[in-house]
C-alpha positions in Angstrom: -4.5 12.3 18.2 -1.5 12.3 16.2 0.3 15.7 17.8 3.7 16.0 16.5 4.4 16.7 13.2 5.5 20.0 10.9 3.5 19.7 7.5 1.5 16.8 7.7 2.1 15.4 4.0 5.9 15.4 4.6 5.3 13.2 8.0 6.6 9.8 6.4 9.6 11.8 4.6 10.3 13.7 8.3 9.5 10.3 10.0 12.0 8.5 8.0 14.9 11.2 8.5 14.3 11.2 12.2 14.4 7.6 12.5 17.6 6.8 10.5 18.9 9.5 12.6 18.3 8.0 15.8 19.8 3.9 14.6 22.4 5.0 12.3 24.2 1.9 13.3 21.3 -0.5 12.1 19.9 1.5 9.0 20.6 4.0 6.5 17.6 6.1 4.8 17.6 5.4 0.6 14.8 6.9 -2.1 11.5 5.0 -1.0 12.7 3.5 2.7 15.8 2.5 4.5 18.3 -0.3 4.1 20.7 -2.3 6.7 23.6 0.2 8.0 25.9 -2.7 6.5 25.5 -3.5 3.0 23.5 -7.2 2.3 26.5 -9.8 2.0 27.0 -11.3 -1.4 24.8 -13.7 -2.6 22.5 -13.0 0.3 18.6 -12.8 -0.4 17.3 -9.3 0.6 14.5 -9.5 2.3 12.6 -6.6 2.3 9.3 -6.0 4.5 6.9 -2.9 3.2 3.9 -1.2 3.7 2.9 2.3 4.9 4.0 4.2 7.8 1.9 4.7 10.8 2.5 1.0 11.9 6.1 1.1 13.7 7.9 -0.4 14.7 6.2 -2.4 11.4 8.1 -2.8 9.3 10.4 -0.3 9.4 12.0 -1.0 12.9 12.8 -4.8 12.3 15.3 -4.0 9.8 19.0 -5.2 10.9 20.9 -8.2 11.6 18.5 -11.3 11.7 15.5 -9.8 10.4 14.6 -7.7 6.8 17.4 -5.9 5.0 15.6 -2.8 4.3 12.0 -1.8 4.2 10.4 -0.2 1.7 8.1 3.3 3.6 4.6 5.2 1.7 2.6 7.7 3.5 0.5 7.4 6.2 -1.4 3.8 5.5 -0.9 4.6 1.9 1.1 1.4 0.4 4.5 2.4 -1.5 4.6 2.7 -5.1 6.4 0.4 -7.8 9.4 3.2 -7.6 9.4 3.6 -4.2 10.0 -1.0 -3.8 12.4 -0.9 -7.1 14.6 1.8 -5.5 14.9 -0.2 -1.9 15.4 -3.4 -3.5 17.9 -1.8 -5.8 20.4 -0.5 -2.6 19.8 -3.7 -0.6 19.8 -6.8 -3.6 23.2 -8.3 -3.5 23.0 -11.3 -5.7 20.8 -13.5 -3.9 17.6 -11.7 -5.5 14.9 -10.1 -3.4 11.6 -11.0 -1.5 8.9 -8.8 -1.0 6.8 -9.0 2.0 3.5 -7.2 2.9 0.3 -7.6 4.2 -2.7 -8.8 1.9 -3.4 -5.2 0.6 -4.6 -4.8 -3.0 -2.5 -1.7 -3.3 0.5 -3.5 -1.8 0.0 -6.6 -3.9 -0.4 -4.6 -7.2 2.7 -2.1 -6.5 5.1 -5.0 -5.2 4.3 -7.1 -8.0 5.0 -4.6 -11.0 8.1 -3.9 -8.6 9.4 -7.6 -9.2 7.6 -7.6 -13.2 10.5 -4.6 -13.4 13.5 -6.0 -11.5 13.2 -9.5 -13.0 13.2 -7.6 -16.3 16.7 -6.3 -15.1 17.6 -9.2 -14.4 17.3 -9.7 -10.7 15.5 -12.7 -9.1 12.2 -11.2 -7.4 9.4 -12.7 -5.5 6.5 -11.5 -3.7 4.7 -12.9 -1.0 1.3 -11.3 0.9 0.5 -11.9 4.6 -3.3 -13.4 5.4 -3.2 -13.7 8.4 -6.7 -12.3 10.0 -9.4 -14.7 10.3 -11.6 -11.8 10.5 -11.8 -9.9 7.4 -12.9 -13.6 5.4 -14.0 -17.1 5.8 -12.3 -20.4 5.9 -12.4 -21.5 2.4 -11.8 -17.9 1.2 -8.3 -18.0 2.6 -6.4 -15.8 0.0 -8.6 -13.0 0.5 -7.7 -12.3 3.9 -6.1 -9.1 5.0 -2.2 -9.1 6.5 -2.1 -7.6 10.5 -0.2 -8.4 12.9 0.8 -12.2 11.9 3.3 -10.6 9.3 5.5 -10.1 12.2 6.2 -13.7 13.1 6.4 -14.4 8.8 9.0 -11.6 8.3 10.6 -12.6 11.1 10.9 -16.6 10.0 11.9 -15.7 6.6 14.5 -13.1 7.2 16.0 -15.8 9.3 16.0 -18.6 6.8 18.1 -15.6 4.7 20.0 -14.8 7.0 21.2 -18.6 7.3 21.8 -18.6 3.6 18.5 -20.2 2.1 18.1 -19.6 -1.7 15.4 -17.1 -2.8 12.4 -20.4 -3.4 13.1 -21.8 0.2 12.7 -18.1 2.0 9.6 -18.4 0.1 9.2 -21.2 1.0 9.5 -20.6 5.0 7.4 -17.6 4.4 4.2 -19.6 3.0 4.5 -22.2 5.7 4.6 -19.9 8.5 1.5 -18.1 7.0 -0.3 -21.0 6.2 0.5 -21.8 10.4 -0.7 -18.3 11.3 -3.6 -16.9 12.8 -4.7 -13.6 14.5 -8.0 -11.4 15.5 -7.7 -8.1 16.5 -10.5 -5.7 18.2 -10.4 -2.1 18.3 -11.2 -0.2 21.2 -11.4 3.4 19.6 -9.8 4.6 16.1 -7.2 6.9 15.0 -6.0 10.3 13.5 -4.0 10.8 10.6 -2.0 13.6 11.2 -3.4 17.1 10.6 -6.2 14.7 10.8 -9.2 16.9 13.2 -11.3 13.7 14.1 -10.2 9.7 14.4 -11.2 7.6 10.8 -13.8 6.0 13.5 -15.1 5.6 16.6 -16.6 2.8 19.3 -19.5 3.9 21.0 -18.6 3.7 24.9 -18.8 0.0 26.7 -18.4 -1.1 22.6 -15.2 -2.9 20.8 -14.7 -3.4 17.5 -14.2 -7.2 16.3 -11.8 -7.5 13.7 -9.9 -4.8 13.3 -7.9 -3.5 10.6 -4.6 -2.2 10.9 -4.9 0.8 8.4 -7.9 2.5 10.5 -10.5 0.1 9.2 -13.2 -0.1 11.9 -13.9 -3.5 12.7 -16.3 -5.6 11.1 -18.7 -6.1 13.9 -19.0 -4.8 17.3 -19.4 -6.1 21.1 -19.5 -5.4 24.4 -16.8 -4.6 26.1 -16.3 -7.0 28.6 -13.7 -7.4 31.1 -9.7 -8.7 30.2 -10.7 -11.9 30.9 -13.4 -12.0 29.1 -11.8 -10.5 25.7 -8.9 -13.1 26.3 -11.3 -15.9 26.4 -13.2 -14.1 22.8 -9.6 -14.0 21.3 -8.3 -17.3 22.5 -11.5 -19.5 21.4 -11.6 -17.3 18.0 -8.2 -18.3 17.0 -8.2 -21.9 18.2 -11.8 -22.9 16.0 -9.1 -22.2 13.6 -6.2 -24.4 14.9 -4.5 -25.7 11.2 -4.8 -29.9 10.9 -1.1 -31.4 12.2 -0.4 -28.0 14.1 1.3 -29.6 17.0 1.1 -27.7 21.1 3.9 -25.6 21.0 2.8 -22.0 19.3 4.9 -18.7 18.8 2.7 -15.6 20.3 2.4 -12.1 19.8 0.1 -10.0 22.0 0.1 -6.8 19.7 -0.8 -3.3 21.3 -2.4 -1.2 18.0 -0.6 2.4 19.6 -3.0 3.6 22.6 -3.5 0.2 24.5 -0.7 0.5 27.4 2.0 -2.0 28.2 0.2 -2.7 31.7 -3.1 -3.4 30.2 -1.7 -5.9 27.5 0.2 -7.3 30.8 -3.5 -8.0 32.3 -4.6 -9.5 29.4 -1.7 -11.4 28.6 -2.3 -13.7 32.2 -5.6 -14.8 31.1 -4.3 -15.5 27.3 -1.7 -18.0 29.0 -3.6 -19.6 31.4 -6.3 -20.3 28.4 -3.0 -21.6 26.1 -2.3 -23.8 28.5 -5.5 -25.3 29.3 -5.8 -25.9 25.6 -2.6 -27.9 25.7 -0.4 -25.6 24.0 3.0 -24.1 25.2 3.9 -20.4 24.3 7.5 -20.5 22.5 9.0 -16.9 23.4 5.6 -15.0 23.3 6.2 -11.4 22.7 4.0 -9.1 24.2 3.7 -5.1 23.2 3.7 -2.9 20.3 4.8 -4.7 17.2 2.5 -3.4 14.5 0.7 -0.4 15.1 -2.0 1.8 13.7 -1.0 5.6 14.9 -3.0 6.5 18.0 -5.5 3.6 17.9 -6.9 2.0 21.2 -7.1 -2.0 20.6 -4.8 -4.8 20.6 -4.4 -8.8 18.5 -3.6 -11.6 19.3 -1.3 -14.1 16.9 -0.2 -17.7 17.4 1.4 -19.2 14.6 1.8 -23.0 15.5 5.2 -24.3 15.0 7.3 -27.3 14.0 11.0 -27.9 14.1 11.9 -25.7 11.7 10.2 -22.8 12.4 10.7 -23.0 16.4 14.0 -22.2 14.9 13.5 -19.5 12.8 11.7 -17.9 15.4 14.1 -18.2 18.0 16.8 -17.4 16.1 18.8 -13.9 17.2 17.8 -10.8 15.5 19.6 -7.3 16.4 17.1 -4.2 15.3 15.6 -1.0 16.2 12.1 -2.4 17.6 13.3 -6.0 18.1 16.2 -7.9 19.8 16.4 -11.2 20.6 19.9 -13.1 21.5 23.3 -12.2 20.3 23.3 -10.5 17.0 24.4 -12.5 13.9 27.9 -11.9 13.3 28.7 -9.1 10.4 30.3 -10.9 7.3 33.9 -9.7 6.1 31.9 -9.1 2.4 29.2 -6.7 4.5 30.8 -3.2 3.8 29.3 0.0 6.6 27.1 1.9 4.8 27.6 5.4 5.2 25.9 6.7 8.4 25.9 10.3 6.8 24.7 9.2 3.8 20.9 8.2 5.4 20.4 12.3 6.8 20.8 13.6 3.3 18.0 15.1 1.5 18.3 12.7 -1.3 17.9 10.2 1.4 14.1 10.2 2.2 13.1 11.9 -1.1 10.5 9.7 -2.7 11.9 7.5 -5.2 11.4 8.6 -8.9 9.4 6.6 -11.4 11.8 3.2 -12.5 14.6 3.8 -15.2 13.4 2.7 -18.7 15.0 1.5 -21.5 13.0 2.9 -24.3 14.6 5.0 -26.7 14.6 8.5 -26.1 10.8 10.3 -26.1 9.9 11.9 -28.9 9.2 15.6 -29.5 6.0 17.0 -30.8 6.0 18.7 -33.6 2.9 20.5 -35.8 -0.6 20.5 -34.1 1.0 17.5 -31.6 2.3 20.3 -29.4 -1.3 22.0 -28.7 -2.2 18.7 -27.9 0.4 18.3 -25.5 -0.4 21.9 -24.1 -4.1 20.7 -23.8 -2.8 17.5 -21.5 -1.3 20.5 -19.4 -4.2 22.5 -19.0 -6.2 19.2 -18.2 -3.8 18.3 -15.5 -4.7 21.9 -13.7 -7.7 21.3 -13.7 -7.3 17.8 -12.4 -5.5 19.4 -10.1 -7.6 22.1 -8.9 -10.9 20.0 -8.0 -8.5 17.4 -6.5 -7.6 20.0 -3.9 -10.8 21.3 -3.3 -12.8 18.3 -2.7 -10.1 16.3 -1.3 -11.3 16.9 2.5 -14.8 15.2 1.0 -13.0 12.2 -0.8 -10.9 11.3 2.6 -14.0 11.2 4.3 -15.8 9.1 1.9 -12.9 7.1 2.6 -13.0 6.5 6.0 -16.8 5.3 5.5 -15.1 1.4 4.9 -11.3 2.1 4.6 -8.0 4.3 6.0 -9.3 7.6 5.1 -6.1 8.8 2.9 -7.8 8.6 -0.8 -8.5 12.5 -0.7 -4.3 13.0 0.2 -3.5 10.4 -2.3 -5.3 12.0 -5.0 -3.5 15.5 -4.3 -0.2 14.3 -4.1 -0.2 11.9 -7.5 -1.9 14.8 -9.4 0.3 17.6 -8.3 3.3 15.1 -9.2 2.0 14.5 -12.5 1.2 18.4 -12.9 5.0 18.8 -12.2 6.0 16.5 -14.7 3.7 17.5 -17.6 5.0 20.9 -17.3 8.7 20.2 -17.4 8.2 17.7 -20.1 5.9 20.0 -22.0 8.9 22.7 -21.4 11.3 20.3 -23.2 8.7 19.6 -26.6 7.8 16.4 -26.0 5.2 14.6 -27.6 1.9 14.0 -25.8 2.3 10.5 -25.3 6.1 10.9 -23.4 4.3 13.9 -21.5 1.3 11.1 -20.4 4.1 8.9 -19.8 6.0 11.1 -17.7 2.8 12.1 -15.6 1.4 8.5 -15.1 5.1 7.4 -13.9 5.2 10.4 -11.8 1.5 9.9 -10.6 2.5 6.3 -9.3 5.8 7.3 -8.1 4.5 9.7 -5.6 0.8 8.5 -4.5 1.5 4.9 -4.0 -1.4 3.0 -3.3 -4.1 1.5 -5.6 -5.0 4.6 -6.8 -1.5 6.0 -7.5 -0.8 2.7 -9.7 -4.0 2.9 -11.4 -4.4 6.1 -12.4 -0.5 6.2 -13.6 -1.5 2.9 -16.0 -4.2 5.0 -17.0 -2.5 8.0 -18.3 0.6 6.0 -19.8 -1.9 4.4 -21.9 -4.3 6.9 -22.9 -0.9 9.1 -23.9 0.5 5.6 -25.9 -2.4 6.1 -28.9 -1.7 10.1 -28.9 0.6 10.6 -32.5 3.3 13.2 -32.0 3.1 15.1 -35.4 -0.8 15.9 -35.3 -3.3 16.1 -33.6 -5.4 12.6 -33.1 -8.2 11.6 -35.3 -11.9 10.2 -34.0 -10.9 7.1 -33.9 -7.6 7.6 -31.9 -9.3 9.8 -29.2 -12.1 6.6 -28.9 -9.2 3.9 -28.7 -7.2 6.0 -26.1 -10.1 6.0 -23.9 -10.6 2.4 -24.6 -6.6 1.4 -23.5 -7.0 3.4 -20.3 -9.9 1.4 -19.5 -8.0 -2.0 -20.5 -4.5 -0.7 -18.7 -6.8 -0.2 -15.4 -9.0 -3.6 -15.3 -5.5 -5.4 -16.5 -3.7 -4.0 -13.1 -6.7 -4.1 -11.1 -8.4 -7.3 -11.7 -11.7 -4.8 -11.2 -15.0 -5.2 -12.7 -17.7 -3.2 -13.2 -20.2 -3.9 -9.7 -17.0 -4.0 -7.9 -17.2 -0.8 -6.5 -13.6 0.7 -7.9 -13.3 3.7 -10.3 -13.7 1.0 -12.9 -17.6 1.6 -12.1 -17.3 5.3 -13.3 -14.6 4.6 -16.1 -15.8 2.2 -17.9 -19.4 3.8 -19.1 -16.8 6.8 -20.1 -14.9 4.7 -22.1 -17.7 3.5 -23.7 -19.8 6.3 -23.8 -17.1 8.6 -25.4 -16.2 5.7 -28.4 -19.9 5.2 -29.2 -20.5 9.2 -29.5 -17.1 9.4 -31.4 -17.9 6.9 -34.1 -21.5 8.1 -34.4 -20.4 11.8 -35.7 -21.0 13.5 -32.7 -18.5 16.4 -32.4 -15.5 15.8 -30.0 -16.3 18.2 -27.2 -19.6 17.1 -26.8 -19.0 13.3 -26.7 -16.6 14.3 -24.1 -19.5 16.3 -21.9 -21.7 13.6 -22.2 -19.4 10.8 -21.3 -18.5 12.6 -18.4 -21.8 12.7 -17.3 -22.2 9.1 -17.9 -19.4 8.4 -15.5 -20.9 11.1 -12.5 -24.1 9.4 -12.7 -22.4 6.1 -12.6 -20.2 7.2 -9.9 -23.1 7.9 -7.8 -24.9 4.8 -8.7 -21.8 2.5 -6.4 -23.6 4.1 -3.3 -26.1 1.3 -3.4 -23.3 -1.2 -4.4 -21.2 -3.6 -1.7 -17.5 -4.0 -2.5 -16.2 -6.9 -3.8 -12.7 -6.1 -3.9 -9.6 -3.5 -1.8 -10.1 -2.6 1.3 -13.3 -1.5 2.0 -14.5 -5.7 1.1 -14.5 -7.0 4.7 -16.7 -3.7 5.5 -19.0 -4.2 3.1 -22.2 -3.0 5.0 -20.7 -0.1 5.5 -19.9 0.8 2.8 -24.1 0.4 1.3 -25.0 3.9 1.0 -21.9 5.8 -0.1 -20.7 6.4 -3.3 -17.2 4.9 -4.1 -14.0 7.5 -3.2 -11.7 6.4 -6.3 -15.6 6.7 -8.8 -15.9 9.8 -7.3 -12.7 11.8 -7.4 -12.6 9.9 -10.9 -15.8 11.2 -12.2 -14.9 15.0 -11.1 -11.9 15.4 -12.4 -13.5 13.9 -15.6 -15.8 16.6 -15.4 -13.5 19.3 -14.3 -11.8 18.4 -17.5 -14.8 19.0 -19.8 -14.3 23.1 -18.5 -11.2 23.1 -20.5 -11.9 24.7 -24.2 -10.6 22.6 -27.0 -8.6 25.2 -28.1 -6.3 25.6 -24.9 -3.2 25.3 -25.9 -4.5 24.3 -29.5 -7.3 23.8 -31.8 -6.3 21.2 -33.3 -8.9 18.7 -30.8 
């Protein structure tokens, strides 16, 4: 279990002060993650690796001299938000532009990529790329929808040292697809973890069991086996990764034995014998194999196994020095005379490890509500609440539901984006403004603080149902059926979901719908609401019997038959929660 820790949903924020703490010569703590201790030279590009916490010393701990220049930190296996990369990239971009690299996550991939949508908007050079390294979680041919584990290592660590020798922004992308496309691992799970506060692990392995293909966010594993003995699980790894051996790949292959947090050094030592004498009797030659804890999830028994097959140029890369927390190899690349210290004191301030706030705008400045507009905004309030209030309560429910195909955290996520919003409606309610800059402020804030698919989603969503909202009255029929409809659009534009995917899309859109069609048929407001709420329960219910097709919970599929979707669940209860709230809270002019 995961013992250690004071209130378990500041652990990534106590995490993150700790560890700048203890390296305050190789990082400095900055809103949303942590940056070199010396500032990125001029015209360098920043790399920047990302993800949650609960994998270090991914990605975190390879952040220094030779490797990333800053890392960007969310919750517990909870990607970071849009805010959280912009803010990172911000203290470590230094001319050279910024790459962005995570594993194949569909909450990493849709919060990194409106990250670089918002810094090339400001004018900085930003480029994403998303580790696929697992054979296990989809087939050959389906390439692009494979999940990021413990291969990101040897990526991030190829492309931070193409930066670091002074490659342009398109060849560190460059280097970064080529060493993916070279890059294979599978992963078994011996027993699962606990988030912290957490009273029982997301899974577990029946005894004499493993779990084949593992995730790294406390997915189980997509099938299970007997466990065998070392040799015969380095045999299983070995043979899995080579009927995948790339055409042209060559004999001489960069390793990484990965421990996943409970598997001990001596036992990866055991198994690491029988993975070289099985390299080497399939012709290849291990290029400074690294074996140990490189990317971790919490306390979970189980271990990977990478090789990423090399040419010239990346036996280079990989061999190249690197001075880090986690990761040393060689003598550190010199500091250049343009690379200013940071301020060691600077990465132990509170302001340090806060969460990074929603991205500066440049709109002009919100407007104010004025006549029945500020009811409605009071009514957005009093919605919030209750959002709020069945959030808490059933959020024990949702994280379970959650663990069923994916990390477990959709019940904390939930809290922690709603309370922010709360927060933020209330201060911007306090200040007049109109409904659709208090939506505004409360999706951004929503985002900001959940991270994750979820946390992007549902901040889209509010932005654009508060966009239709006028500020000088309250909104006609045909406003409150459009606003539904733009929520619905701002979700499946983000998302890519569909309905049968098994997202909150499932329960959303037969709202949407529902809510228009009684709307424009006469039927008063409050009613059309009630029933479209229903609509989306009973739809929400309905993706029990539905396999995912995107997000994490796809290379679980089977699973996941029989349980309803978390994010069309919490979705559907707070729409019903919100069909408590009388009309004429806060006004009657709904």
């Amino acid at each position: 279990m995961t013992r250690l820790f004071n209130d378990p949903a500041r652990f990534t924020d106590d995490m993150i002060t700790g560890f700048a703490a203890a390296h305050p010569d190789h990082v400095r703590a900055v809103p949303g993650g942590v940056v070199r201790a010396r500032a990125t030279p001029e015209g360098k590009v920043a790399v920047l690796t990302g993800g949650g916490s609960g994998h270090y010393p991914a990605f975190c701990g390879v952040v220094g001299p030779g490797f990333a220049d800053g890392s960007v930190i969310g919750d517990v296996f909870t990607s970071p938000s849009a805010a959280r990369a912009r803010s990172v990239a911000e203290a470590a971009e230094a001319g050279g532009g910024v790459l962005f690299l995570f594993g194949n996550y569909a909450g990493d991939v849709m919060n990194f990529r409106l990250a670089a949508r918002q810094l090339e908007g400001d004018g900085i050079p930003a480029r994403c790329f998303a580790v696929t390294d697992d054979i296990a979680s989809a087939p050959v041919g389906q390439t692009a929808r494979r999940r990021g584990i413990a291969g990101g290592f040897v990526v991030f660590k190829t492309a931070s040292a193409a930066a670091e020798e002074g490659a342009p922004l398109e060849e560190v992308v460059r280097v970064a697809e080529h060493t993916n496309a070279r890059t294979r691992t599978l992963g078994v799970a011996f027993d699962g973890c606990t988030l912290p506060g957490g009273e029982a692990p997301l899974f577990t392995v029946p005894e004499g069991r493993l779990g084949l293909g593992l995730g790294i966010h406390g997915e189980p594993g997509v099938s299970e086996d007997v466990l065998g003995t070392a040799e015969e699980l380095a045999r299983a790894l070995v043979t899995g990764l080579l009927e995948e051996r790339p055409a042209g790949g060559g004999d001489r292959v960069a390793v990484v034995l990965n421990g996943l947090g409970a598997t001990k050094y001596e036992e990866l030592y055991v198994l690491w014998g029988a993975v070289a004498r099985l390299l080497a009797e399939a012709g290849l030659t291990p290029v400074r194999p690294e074996v140990g804890e490189l990317v971790t999830s919490l306390d979970m028994a189980g271990c990977s196994l990478t090789l990423t097959w090399l040419d010239d140029e990346l036996e280079r890369l990989w061999r190249a020095p690197a001075d880090t927390p986690a990761f040393r190899r060689g003598a550190p690349p010199e500091p250049r005379a343009d690379s200013p210290a940071g301020s060691a004191a600077d990465s132990l301030t509170d302001d340090a490890v806060r969460p990074a706030t929603a991205p500066r705008r440049r709109d002009r400045p919100a407007a104010t509500a004025s006549g029945a507009a500020v009811g409605v905004a009071g009514l957005a309030v009093h919605a919030l609440r209750a959002a709020r209030d069945v959030l808490h309560r059933d959020a024990e429910d949702l994280g379970r539901l959650d663990a069923v195909a994916g990390d477990g955290d959709h019940g904390r996520g939930m809290c922690k984006g709603v309370d922010a919003a709360l927060a933020a409606a209330e201060k911007a309610h306090a200040e007049r403004l109109a409904p659709a800059a208090l939506l505004s402020a409360a999706g951004d804030a929503w985002a900001a603080e959940a991270g994750g698919t979820s946390g992007a989603l549902w901040g889209a969503a509010l932005r654009a149902l508060g966009a239709v909202l006028p500020a000088d009255r309250a909104p006609g029929r045909e406003e409150l059926a459009s606003a539904a409809t733009e929520a619905l659009t701002a979700v499946t534009s983000l998302g890519g979901a569909e309905v049968g995917d098994k997202t909150l899309v499932d329960a959303l859109a037969p709202f949407a719908t529902a809510f228009a069609e009684e709307l424009r048929a006469g039927v008063p407001v409050t009613e059309a609401y009630a029933s479209a709420a229903a609509a989306a329960r009973a739809a929400a219910e309905h993706t029990a019997v539905l396999r995912p097709r995107l997000g994490r919970a796809r290379p679980l599929a089977d699973r996941s038959v029989g349980t309803p979707d978390p994010g069309a669940t919490s979705l559907a209860a707070v729409l019903t929660a919100v069909a408590t709230v009388p009309a004429t809270t806060g006004s009657d002019a709904v």
